[in-house]
N, C-alpha and C positions, 0 to 999 in steps of 0.2 A: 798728571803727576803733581802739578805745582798747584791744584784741588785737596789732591791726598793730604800734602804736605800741611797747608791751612787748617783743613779738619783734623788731623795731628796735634797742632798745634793747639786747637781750641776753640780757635777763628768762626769756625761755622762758614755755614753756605753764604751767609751776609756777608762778612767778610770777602769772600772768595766775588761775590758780584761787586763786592765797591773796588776789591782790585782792579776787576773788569773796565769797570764804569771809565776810571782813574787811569787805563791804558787805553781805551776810546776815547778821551779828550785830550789826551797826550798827541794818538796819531791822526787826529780828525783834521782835515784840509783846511779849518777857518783856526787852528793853532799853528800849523805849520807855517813858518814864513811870515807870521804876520805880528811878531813879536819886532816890536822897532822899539829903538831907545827915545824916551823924549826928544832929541835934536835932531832925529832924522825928518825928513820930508813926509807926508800924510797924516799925522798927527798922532797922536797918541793911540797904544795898540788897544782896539776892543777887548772888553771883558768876555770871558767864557760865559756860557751859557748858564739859568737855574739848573741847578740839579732837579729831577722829576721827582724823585721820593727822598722824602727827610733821613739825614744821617742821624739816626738813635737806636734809640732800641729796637731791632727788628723783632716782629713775634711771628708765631710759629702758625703759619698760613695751616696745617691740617691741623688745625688744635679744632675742637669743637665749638660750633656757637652757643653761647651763651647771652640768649634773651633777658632783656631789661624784664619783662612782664612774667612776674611767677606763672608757673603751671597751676591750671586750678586743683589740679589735684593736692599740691601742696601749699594752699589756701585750705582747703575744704576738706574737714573728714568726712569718711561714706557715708555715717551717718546724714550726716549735715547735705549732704548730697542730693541725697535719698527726701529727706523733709521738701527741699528744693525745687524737687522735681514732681512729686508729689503734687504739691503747691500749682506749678504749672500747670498739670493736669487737670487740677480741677478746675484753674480758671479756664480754658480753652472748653472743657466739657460744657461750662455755664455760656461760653461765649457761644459755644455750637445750638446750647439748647435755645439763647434767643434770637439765633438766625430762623431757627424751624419756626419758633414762631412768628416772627416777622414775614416772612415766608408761607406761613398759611394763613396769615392776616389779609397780607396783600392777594393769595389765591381767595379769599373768603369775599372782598370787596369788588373780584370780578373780573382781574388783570390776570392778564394767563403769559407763560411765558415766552409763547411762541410772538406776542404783542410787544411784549417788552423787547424782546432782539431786535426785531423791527424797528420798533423807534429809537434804539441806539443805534442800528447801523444809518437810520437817516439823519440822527445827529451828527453822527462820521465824516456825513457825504455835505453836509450844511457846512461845516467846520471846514472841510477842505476846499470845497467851492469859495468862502470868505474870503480866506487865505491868499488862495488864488487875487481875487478881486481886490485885495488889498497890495499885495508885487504890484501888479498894473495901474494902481493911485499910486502908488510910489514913484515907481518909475516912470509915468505920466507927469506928476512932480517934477521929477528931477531935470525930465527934458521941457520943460517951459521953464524951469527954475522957481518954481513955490512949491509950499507945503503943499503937503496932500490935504489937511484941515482946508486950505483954502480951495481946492479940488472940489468937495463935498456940496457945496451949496449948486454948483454947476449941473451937479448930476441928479439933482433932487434928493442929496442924505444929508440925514442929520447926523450931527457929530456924533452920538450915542449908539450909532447903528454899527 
């Protein structure tokens, strides 16, 4: 009823919740009671708490968003689009055509594919083996308390390795 009456009024649903807010600090336990006058004993009464949302202009939560970044569409006419993409298309066409050839290059000079996956999965397995062996300089490190540079000559590597 006393909803009704506020939007009646003009108030709005903001309104209708700062009442709210405004009678929950009214009856909340750390208001109650703890109003003392300066000359009483404990000291002066504590302040209420911040309010959690600013009292101003409330906006209209199902309103639609509105993006800072224009639509491209209303950038760009279809024309202009169209040129665009066009454009695109040809560079990827050119970009495809000099993969084929790189591609029958490197089939021409004798490397086959099935050679190539191979050596990239034993790169894989180099790479993660390091890795590995590099945690355990570390932490060999840590537990003597020196660097791992200082590590390296013990175990016959050189810094580069």
């Amino acid at each position: 009823m006393q909803r009704e009456k506020e939007v009646a009024r003009g108030g709005g649903f903001g309104s209708v919740l700062q009442g709210a807010l405004d009678k929950l600090e009214q009856a909340s336990p750390l208001s109650r009671g703890s109003h003392q006058s300066p000359g009483t004993r404990g000291g002066p009464s504590p302040r209420p708490p911040p309010r959690r949302t600013p009292t101003g202009t409330q906006r209209n939560c199902n309103a639609r968003f509105k993006s800072p970044v224009p639509s491209p569409k209303t950038c760009q006419s279809d024309a202009a689009n169209r040129e665009t993409l066009q454009c695109e298309m040809e560079e990827l066409k050119g970009k495809d055509l000099a993969l084929d050839q790189e591609i029958a290059q490197l089939l021409a000079e004798g490397f086959s594919p099935e050679e190539l996956d191979r050596h990239i999965t034993l790169l894989h397995e180099y790479n993660d083996i390091k890795d590995v062996g590099q945690m355990l300089m570390g932490r060999l490190a840590v537990i003597r308390g020196v660097t791992t540079k200082e590590l390296y000559p013990e175990f016959g590597l050189e810094f580069n390795d």
